[in-house]
mmCIF file of the N, C-alpha and C atoms, coordinates in Angstrom:
data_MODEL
# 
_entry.id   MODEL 
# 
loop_
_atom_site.group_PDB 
_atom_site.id 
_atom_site.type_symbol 
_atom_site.label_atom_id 
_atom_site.label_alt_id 
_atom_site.label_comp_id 
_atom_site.label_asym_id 
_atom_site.label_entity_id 
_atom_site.label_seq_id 
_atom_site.pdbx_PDB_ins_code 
_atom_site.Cartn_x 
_atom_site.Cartn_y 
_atom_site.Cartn_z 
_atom_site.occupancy 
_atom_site.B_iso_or_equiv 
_atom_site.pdbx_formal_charge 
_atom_site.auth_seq_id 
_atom_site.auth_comp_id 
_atom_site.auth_asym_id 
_atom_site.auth_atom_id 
_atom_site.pdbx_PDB_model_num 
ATOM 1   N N  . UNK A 1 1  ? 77.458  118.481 32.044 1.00 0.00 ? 1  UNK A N  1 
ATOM 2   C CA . UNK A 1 1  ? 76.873  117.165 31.917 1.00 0.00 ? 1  UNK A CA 1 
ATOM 3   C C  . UNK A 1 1  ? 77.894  116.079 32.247 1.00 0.00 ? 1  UNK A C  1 
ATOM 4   N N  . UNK A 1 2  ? 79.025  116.571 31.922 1.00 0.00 ? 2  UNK A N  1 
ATOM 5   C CA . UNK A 1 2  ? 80.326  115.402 32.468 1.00 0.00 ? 2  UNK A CA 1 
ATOM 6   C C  . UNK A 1 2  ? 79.900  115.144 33.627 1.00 0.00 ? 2  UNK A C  1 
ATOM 7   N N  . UNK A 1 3  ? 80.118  116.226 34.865 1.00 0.00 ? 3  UNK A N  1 
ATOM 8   C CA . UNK A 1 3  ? 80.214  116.153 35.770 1.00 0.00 ? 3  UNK A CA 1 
ATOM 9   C C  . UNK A 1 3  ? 79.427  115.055 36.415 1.00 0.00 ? 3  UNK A C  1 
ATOM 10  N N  . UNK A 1 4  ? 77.987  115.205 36.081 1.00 0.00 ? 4  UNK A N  1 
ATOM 11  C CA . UNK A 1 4  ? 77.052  114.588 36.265 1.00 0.00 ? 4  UNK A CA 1 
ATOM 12  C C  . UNK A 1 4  ? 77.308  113.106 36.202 1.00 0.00 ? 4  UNK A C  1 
ATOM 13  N N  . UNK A 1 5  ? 77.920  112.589 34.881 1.00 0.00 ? 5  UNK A N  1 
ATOM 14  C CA . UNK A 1 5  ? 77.846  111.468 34.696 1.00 0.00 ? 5  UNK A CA 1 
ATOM 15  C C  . UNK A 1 5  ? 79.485  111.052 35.548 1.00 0.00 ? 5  UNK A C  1 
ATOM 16  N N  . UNK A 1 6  ? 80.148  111.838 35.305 1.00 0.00 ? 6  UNK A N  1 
ATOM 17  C CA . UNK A 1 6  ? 81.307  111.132 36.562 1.00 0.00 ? 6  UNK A CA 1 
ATOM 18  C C  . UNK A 1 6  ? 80.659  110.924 37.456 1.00 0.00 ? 6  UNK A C  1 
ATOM 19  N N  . UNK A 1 7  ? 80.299  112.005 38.537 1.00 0.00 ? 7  UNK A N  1 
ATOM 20  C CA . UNK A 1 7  ? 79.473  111.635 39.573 1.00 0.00 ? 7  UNK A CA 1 
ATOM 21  C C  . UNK A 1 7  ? 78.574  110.493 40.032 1.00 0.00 ? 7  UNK A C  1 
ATOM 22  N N  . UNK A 1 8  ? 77.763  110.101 38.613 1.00 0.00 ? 8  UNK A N  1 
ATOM 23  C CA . UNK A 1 8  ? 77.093  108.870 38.691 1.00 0.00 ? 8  UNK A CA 1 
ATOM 24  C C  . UNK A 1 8  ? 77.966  107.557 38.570 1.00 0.00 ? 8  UNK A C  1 
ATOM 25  N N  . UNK A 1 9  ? 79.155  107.720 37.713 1.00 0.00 ? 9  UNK A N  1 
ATOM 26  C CA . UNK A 1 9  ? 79.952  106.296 37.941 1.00 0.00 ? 9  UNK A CA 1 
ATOM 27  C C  . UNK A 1 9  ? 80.408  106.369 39.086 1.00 0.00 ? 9  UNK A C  1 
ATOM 28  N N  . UNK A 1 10 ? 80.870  107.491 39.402 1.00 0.00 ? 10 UNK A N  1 
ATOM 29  C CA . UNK A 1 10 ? 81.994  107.053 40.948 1.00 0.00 ? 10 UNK A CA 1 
ATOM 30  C C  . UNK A 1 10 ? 81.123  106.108 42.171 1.00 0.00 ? 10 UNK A C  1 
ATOM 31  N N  . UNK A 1 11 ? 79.592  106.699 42.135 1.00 0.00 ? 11 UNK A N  1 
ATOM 32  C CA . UNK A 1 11 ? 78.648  106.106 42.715 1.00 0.00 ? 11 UNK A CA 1 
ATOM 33  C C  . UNK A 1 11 ? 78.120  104.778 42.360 1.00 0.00 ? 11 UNK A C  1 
ATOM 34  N N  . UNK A 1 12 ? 77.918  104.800 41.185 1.00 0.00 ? 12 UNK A N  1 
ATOM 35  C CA . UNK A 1 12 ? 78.075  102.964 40.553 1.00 0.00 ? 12 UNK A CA 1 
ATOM 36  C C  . UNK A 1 12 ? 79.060  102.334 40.928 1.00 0.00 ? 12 UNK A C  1 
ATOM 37  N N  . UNK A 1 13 ? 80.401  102.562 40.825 1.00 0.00 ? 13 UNK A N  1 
ATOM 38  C CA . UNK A 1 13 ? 81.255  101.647 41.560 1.00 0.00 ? 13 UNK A CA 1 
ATOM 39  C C  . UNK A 1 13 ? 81.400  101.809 42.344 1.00 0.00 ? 13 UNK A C  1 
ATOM 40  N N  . UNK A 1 14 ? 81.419  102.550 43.418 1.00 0.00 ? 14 UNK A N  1 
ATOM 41  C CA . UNK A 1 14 ? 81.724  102.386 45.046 1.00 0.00 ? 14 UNK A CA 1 
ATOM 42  C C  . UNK A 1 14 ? 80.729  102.399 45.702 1.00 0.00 ? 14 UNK A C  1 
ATOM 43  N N  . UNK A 1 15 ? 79.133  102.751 45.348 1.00 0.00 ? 15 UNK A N  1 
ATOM 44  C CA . UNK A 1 15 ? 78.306  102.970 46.319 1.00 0.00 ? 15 UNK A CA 1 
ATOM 45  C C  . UNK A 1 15 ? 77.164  101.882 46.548 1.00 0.00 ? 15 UNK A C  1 
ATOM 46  N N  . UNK A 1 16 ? 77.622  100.778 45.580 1.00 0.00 ? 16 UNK A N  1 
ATOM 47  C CA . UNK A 1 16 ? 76.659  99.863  45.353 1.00 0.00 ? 16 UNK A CA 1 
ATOM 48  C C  . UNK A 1 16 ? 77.690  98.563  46.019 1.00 0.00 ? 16 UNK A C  1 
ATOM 49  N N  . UNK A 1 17 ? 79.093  98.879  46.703 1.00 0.00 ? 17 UNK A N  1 
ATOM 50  C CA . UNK A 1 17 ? 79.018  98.036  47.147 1.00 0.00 ? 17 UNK A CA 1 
ATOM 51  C C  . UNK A 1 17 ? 78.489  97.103  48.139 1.00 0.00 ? 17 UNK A C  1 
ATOM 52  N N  . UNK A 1 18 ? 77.900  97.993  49.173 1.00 0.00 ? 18 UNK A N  1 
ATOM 53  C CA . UNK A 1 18 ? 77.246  96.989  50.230 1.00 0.00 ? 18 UNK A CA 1 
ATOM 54  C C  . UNK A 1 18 ? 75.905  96.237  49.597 1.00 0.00 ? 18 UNK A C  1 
ATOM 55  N N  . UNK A 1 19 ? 75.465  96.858  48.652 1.00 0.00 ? 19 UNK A N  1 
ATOM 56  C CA . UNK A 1 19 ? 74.337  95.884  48.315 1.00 0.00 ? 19 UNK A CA 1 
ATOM 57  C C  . UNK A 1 19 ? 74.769  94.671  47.573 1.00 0.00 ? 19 UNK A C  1 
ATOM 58  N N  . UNK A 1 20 ? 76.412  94.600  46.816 1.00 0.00 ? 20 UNK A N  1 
ATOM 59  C CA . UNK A 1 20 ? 76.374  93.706  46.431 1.00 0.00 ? 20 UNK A CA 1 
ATOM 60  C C  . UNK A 1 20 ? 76.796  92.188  47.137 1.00 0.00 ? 20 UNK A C  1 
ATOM 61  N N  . UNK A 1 21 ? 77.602  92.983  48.507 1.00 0.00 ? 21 UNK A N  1 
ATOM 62  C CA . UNK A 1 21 ? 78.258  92.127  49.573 1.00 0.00 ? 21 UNK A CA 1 
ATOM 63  C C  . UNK A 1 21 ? 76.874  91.459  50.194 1.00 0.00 ? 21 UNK A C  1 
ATOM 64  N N  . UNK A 1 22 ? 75.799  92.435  50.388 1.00 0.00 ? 22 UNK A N  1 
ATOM 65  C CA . UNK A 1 22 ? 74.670  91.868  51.468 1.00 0.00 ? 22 UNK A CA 1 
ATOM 66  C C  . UNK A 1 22 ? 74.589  90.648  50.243 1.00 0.00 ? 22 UNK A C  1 
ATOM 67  N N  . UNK A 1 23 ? 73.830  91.006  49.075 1.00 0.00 ? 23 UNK A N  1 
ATOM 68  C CA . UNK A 1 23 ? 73.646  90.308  48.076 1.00 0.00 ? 23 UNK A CA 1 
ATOM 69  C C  . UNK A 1 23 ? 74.143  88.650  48.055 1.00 0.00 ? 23 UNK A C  1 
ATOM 70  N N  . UNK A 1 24 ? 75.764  88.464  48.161 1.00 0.00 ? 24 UNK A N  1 
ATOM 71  C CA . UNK A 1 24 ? 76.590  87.479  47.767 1.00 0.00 ? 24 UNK A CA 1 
ATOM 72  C C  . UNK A 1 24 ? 76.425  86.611  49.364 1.00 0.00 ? 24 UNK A C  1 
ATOM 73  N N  . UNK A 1 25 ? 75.916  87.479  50.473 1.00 0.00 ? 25 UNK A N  1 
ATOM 74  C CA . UNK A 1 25 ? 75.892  86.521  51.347 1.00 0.00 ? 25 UNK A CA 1 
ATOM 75  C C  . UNK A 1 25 ? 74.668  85.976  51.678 1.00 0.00 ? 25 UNK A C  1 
ATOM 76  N N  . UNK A 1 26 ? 73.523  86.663  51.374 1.00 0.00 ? 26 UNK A N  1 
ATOM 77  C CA . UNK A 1 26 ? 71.911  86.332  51.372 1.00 0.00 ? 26 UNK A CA 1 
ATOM 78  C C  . UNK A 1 26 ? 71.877  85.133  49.745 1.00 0.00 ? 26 UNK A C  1 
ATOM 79  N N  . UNK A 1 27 ? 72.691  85.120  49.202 1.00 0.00 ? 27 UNK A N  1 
ATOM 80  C CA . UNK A 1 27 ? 72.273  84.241  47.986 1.00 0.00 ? 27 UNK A CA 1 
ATOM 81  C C  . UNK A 1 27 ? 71.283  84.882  46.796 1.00 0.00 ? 27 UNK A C  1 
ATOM 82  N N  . UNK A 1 28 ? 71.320  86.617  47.372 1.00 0.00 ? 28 UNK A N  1 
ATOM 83  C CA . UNK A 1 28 ? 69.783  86.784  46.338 1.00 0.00 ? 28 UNK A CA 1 
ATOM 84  C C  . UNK A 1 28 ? 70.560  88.015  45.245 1.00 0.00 ? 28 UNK A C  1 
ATOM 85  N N  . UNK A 1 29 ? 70.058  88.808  44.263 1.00 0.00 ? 29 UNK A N  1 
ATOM 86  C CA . UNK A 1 29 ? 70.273  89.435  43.413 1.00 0.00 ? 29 UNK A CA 1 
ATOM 87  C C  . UNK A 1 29 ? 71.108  90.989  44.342 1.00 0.00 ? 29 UNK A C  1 
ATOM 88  N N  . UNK A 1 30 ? 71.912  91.492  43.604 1.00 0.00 ? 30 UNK A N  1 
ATOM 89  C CA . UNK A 1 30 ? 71.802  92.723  44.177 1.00 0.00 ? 30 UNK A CA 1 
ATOM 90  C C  . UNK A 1 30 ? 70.989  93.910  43.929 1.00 0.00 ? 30 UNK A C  1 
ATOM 91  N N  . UNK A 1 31 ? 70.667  93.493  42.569 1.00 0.00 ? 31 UNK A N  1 
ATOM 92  C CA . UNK A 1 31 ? 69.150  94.259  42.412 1.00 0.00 ? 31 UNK A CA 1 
ATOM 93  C C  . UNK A 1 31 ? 68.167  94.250  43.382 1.00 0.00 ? 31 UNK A C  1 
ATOM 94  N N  . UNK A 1 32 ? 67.430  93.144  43.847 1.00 0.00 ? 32 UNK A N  1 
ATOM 95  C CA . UNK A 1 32 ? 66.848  92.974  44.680 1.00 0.00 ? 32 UNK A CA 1 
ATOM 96  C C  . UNK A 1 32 ? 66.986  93.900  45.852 1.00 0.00 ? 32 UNK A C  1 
ATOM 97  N N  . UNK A 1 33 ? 68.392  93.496  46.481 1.00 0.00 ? 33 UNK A N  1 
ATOM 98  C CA . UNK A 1 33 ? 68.728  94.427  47.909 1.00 0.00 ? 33 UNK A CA 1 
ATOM 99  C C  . UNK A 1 33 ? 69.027  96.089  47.749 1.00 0.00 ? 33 UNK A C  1 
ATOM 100 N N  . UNK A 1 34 ? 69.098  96.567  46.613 1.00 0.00 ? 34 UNK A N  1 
ATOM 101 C CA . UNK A 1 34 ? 69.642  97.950  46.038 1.00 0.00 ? 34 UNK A CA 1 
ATOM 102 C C  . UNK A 1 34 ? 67.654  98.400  46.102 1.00 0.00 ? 34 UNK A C  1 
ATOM 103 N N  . UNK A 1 35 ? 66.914  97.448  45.492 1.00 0.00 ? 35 UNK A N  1 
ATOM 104 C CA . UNK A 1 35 ? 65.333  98.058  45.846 1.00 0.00 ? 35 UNK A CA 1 
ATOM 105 C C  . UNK A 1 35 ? 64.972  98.124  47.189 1.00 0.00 ? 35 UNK A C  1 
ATOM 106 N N  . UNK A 1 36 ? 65.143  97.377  47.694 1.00 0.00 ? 36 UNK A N  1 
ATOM 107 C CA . UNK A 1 36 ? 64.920  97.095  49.242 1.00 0.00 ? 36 UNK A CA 1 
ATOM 108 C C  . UNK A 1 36 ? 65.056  98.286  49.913 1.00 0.00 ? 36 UNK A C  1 
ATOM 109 N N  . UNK A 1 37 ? 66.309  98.600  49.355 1.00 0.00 ? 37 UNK A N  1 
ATOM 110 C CA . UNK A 1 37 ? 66.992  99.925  50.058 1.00 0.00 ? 37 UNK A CA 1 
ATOM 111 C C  . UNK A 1 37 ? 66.402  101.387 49.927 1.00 0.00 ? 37 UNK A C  1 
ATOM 112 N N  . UNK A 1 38 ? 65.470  101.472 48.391 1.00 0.00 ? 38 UNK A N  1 
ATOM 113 C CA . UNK A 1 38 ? 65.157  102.383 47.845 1.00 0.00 ? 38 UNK A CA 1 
ATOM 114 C C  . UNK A 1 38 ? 63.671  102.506 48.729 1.00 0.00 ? 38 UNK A C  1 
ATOM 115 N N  . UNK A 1 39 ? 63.075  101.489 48.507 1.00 0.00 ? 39 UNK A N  1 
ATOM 116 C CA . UNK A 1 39 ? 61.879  101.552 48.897 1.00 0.00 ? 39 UNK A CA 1 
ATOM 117 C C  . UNK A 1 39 ? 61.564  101.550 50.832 1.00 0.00 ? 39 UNK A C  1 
ATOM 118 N N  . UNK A 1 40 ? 62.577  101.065 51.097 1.00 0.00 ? 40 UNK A N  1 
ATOM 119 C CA . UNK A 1 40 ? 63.019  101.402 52.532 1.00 0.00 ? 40 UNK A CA 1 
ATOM 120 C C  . UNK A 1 40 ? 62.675  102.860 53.238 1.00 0.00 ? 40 UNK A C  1 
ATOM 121 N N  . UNK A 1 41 ? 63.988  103.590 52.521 1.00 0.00 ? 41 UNK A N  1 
ATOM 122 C CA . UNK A 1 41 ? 64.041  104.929 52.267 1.00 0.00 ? 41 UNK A CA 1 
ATOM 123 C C  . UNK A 1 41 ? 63.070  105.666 52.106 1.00 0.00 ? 41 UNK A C  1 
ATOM 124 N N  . UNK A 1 42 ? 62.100  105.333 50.841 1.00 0.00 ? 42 UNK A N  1 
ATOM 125 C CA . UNK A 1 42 ? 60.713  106.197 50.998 1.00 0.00 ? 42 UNK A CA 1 
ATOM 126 C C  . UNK A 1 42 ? 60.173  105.718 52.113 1.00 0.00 ? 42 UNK A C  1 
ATOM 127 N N  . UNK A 1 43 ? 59.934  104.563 52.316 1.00 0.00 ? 43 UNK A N  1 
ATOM 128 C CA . UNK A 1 43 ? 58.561  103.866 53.269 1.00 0.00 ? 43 UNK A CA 1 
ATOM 129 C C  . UNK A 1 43 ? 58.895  105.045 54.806 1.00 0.00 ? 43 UNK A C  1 
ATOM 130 N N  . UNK A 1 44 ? 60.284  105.039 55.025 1.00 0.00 ? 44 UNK A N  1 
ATOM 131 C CA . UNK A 1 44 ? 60.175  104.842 56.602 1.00 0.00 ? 44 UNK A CA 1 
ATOM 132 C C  . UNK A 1 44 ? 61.100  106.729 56.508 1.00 0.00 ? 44 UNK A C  1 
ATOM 133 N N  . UNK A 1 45 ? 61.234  107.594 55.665 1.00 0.00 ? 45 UNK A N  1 
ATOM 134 C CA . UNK A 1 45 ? 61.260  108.765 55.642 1.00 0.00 ? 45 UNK A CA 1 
ATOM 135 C C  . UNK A 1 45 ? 63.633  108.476 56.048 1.00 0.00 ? 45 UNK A C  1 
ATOM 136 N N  . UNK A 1 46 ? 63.922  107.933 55.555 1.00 0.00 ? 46 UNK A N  1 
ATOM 137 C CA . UNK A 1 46 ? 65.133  108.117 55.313 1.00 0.00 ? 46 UNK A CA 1 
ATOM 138 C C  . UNK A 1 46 ? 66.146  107.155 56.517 1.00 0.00 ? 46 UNK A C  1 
ATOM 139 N N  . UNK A 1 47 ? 65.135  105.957 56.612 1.00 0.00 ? 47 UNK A N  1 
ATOM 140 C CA . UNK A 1 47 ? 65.573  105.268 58.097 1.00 0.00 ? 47 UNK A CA 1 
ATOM 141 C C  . UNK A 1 47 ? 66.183  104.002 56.512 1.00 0.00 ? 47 UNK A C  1 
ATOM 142 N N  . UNK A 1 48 ? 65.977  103.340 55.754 1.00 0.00 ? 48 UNK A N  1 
ATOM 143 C CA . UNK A 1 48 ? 66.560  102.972 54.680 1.00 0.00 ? 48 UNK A CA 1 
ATOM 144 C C  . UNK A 1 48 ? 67.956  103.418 54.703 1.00 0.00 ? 48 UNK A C  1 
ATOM 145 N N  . UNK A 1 49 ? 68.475  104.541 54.265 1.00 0.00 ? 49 UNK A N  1 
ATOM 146 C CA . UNK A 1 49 ? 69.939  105.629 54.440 1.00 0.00 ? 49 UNK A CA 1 
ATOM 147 C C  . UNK A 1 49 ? 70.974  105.726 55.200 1.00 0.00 ? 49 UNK A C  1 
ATOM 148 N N  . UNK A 1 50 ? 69.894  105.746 56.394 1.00 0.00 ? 50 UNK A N  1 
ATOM 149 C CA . UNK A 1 50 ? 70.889  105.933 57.461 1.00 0.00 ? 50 UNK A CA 1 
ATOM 150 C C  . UNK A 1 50 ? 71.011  104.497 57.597 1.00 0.00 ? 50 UNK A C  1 
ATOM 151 N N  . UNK A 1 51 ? 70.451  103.819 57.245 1.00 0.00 ? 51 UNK A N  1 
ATOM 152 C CA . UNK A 1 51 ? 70.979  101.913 57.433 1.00 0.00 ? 51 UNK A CA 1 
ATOM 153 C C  . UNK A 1 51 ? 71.833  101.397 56.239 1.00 0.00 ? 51 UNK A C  1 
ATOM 154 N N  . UNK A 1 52 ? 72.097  102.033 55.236 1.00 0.00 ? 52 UNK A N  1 
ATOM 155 C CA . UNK A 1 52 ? 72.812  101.886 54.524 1.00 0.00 ? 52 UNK A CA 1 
ATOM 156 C C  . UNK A 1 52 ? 73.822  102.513 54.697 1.00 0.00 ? 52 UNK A C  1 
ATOM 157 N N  . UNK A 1 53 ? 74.355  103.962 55.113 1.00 0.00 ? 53 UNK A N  1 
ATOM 158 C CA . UNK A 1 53 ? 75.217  104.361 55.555 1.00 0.00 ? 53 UNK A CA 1 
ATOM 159 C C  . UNK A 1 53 ? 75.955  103.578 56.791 1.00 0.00 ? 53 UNK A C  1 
ATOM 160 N N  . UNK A 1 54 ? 75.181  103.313 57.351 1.00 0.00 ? 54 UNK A N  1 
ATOM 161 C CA . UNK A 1 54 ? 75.504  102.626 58.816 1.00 0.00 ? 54 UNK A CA 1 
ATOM 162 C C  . UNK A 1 54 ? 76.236  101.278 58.365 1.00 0.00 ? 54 UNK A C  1 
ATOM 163 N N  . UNK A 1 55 ? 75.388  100.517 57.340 1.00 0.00 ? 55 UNK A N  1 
ATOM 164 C CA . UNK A 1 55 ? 76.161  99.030  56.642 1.00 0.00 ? 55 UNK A CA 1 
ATOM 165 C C  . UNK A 1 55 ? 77.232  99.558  56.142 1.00 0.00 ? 55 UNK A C  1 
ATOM 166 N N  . UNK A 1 56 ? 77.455  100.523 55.651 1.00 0.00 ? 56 UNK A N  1 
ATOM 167 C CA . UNK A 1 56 ? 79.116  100.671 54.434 1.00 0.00 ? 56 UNK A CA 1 
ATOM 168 C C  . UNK A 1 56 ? 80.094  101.221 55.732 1.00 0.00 ? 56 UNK A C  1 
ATOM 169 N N  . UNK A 1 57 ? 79.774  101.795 56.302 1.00 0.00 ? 57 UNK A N  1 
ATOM 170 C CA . UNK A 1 57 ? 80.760  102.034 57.445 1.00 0.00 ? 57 UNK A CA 1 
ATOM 171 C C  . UNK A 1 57 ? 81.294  100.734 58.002 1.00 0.00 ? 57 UNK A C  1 
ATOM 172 N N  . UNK A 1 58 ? 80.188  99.724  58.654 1.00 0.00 ? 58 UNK A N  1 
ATOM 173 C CA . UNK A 1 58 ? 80.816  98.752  59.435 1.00 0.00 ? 58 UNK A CA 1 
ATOM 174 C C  . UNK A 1 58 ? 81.472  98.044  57.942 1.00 0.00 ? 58 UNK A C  1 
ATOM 175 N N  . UNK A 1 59 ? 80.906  97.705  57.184 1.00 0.00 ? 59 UNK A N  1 
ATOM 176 C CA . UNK A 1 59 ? 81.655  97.069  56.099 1.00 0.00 ? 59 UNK A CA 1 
ATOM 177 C C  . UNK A 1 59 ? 83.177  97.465  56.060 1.00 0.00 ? 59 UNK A C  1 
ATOM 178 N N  . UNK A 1 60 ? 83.635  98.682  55.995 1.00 0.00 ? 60 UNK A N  1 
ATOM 179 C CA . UNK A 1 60 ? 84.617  99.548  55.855 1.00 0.00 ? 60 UNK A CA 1 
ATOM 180 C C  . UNK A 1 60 ? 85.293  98.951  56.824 1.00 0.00 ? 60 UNK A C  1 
ATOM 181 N N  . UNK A 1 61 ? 84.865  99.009  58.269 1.00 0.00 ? 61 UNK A N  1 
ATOM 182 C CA . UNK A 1 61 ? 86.088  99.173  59.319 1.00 0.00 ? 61 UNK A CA 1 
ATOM 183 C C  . UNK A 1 61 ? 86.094  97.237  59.434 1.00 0.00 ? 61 UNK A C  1 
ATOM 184 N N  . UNK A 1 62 ? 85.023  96.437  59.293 1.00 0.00 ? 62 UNK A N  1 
ATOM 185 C CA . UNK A 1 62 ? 85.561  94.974  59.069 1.00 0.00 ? 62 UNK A CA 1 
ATOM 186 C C  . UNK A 1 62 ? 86.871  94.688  58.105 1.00 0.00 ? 62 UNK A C  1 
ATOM 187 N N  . UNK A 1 63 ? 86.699  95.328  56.774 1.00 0.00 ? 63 UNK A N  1 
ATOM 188 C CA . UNK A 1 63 ? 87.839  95.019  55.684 1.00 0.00 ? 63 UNK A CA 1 
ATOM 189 C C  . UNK A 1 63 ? 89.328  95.717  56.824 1.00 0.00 ? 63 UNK A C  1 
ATOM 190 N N  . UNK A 1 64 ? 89.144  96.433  57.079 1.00 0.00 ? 64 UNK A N  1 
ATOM 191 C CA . UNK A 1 64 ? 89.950  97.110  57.609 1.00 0.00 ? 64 UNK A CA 1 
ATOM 192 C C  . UNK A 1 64 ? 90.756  95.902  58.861 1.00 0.00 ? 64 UNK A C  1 
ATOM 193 N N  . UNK A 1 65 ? 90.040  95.561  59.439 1.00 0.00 ? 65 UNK A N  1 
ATOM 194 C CA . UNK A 1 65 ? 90.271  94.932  60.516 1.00 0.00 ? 65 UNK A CA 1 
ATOM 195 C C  . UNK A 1 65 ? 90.798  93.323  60.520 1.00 0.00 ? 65 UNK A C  1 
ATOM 196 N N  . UNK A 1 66 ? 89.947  92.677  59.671 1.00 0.00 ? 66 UNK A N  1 
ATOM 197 C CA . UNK A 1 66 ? 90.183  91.080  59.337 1.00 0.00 ? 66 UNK A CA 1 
ATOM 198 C C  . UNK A 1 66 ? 90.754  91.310  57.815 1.00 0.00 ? 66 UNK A C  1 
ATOM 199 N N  . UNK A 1 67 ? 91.830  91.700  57.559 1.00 0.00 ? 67 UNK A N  1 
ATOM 200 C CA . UNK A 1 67 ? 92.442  91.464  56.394 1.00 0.00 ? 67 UNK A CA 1 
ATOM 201 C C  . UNK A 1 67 ? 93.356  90.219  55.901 1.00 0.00 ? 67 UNK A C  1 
ATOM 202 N N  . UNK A 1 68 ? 93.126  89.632  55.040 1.00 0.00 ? 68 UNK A N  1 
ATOM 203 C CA . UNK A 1 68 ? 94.185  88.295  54.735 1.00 0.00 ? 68 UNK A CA 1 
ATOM 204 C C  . UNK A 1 68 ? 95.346  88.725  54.472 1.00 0.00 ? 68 UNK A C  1 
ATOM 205 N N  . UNK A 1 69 ? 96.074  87.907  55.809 1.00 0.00 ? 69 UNK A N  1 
ATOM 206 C CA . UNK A 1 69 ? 97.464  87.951  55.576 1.00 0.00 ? 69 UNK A CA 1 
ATOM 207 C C  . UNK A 1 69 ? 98.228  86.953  54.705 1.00 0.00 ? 69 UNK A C  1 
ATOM 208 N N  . UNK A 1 70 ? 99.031  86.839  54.003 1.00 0.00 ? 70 UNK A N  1 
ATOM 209 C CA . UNK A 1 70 ? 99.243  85.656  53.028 1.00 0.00 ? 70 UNK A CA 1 
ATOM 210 C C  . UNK A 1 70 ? 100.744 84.960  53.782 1.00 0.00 ? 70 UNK A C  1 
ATOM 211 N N  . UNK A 1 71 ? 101.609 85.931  54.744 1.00 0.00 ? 71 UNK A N  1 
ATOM 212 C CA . UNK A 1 71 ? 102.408 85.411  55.396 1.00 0.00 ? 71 UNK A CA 1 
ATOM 213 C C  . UNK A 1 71 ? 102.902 86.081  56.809 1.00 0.00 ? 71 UNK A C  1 
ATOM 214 N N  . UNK A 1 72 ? 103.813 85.992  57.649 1.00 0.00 ? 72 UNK A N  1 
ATOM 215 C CA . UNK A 1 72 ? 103.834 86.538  58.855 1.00 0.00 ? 72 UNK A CA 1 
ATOM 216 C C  . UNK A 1 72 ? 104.590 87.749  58.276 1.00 0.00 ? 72 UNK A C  1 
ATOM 217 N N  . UNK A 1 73 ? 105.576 88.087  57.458 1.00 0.00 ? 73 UNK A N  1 
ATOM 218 C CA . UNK A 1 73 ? 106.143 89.146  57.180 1.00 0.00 ? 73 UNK A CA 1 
ATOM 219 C C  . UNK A 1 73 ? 105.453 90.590  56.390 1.00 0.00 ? 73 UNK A C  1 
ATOM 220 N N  . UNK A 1 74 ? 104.200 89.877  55.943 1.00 0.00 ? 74 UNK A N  1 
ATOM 221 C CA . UNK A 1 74 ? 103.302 90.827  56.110 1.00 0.00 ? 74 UNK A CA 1 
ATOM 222 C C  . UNK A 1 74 ? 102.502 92.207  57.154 1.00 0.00 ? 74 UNK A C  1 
ATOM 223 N N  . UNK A 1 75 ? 102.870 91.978  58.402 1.00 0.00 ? 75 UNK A N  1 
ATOM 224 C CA . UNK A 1 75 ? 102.821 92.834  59.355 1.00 0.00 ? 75 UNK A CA 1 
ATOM 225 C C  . UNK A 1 75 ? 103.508 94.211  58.706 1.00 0.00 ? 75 UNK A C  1 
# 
C-alpha cells in the first residue's frame, strides 16, 4: 500500500505540473485544466494523453532552453 501511495505523490508533484503552468497563464483554475484533460482523454480515446505528454515534454525542453541567467559568469 506504500508503494501505491508514493507512487501517487510522486505524480501529484511532478505530474500536475503542466496543468498548473497552462493554468497560471490562461488565468483559470488548475482544476479546471487537470478536468479538461481527463475528460479529453475519455472523449477522444487517449488523444487528451498524448497532448499532455506532448505539453510536459515541450514544457521540459523550454525550461531547459530559456533559463534565467542572473549574471554573465553564469555560463
Amino acid at each position: 500500500m506504500s508503494l501505491f501511495y508514493n507512487t501517487l505523490y510522486y505524480f501529484q508533484k511532478r505530474g500536475f505540473e503542466v496543468c498548473r503552468r497552462i493554468a497560471e497563464r490562461l488565468g483559470i483554475r488548475a482544476r479546471v485544466v487537470r478536468t479538461t484533460f481527463i475528460y479529453l482523454t475519455f472523449a477522444t480515446l487517449g488523444f487528451g494523453f498524448a497532448l499532455y505528454l506532448f505539453m510536459a515534454f515541450w514544457l521540459r525542453i523550454k525550461d531547459l532552453i530559456y533559463t534565467k541567467r542572473t549574471s554573465v559568469f553564469d555560463l
